[in-house]
C-alpha positions as CSV (number, residue, x, y, z in Angstrom):
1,X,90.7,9.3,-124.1
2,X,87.7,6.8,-123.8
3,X,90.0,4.5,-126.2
4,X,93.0,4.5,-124.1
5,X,90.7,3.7,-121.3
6,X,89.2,0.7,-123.6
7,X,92.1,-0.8,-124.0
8,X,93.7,-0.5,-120.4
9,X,90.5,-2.5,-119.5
10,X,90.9,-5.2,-122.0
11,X,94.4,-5.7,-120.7
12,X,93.4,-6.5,-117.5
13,X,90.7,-8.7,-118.7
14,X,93.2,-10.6,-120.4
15,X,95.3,-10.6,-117.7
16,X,92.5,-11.6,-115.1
17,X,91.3,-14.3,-117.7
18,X,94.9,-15.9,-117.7
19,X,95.5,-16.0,-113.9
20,X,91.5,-17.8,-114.1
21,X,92.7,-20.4,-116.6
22,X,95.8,-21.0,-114.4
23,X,98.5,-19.6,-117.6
24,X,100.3,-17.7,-115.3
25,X,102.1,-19.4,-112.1
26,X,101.0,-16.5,-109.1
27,X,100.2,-17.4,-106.0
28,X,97.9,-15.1,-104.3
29,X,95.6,-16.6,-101.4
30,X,92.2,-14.3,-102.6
31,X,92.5,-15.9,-106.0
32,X,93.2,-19.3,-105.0
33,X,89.8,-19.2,-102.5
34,X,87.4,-18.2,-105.5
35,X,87.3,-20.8,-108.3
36,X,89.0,-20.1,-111.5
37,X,86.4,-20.0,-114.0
38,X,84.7,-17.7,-112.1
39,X,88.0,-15.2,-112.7
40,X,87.8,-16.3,-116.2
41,X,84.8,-15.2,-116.5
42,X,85.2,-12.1,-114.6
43,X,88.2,-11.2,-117.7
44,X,86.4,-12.3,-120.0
45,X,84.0,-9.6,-119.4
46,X,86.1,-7.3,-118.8
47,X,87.7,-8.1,-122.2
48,X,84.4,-7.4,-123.8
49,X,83.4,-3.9,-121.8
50,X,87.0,-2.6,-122.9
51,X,86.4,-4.1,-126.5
52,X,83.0,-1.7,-126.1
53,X,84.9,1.3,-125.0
54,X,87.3,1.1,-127.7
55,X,84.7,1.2,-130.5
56,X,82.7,3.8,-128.7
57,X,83.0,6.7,-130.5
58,X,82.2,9.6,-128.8
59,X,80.2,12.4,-129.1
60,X,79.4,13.8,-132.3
61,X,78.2,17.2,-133.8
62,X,75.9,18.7,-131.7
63,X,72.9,19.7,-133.6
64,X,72.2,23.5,-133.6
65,X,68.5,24.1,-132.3
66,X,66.8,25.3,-135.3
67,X,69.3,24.4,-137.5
68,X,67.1,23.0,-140.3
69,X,66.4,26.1,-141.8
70,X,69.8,27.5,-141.5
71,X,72.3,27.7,-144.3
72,X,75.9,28.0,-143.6
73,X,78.0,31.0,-144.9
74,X,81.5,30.4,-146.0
75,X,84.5,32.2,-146.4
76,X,87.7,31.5,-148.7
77,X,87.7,29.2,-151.7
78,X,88.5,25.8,-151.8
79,X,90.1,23.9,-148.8
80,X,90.6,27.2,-147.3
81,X,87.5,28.0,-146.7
82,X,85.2,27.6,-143.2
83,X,82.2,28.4,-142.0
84,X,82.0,31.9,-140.4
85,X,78.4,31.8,-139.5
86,X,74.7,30.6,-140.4
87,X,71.6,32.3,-142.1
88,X,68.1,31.4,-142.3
89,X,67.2,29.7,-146.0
């Protein structure tokens, strides 16, 4: 989900960059009073937090408190098998 966020983000920064750098022909008064580097920059930045997003990866494994000493026990053979629980080794 965080991805999908990412890159929503960095659309709109590159959308926000372009109306900065005066690519795209809209006419809105807000944008017109504030300079357009200052949007560019506000895209660009954008473009980078969504670029961060994208890359982030998540959480991880949590670590089991103890775990250090604890071996796991499987069941099955081969790709079939899977931990059913843990012991102390």
């Amino acid at each position: 989900m965080s991805k999908v966020i990412g890159y929503v983000v960095s659309g709109a920064g590159i959308l926000i960059m372009a109306l900065g750098f005066g690519m795209l022909p809209v006419k809105i008064k807000i944008l017109e009073s504030v300079a357009g580097n200052i949007i560019a920059g506000a895209g660009v930045g954008l473009v980078v937090v969504g670029v961060l997003l994208s890359m982030n990866k998540g959480e991880g494994k949590k670590k089991r408190k103890g775990g250090h000493d604890e071996v796991p026990i499987y069941e099955g053979v081969g790709k079939k098998r899977r931990v059913v629980g843990y012991r102390k080794g």
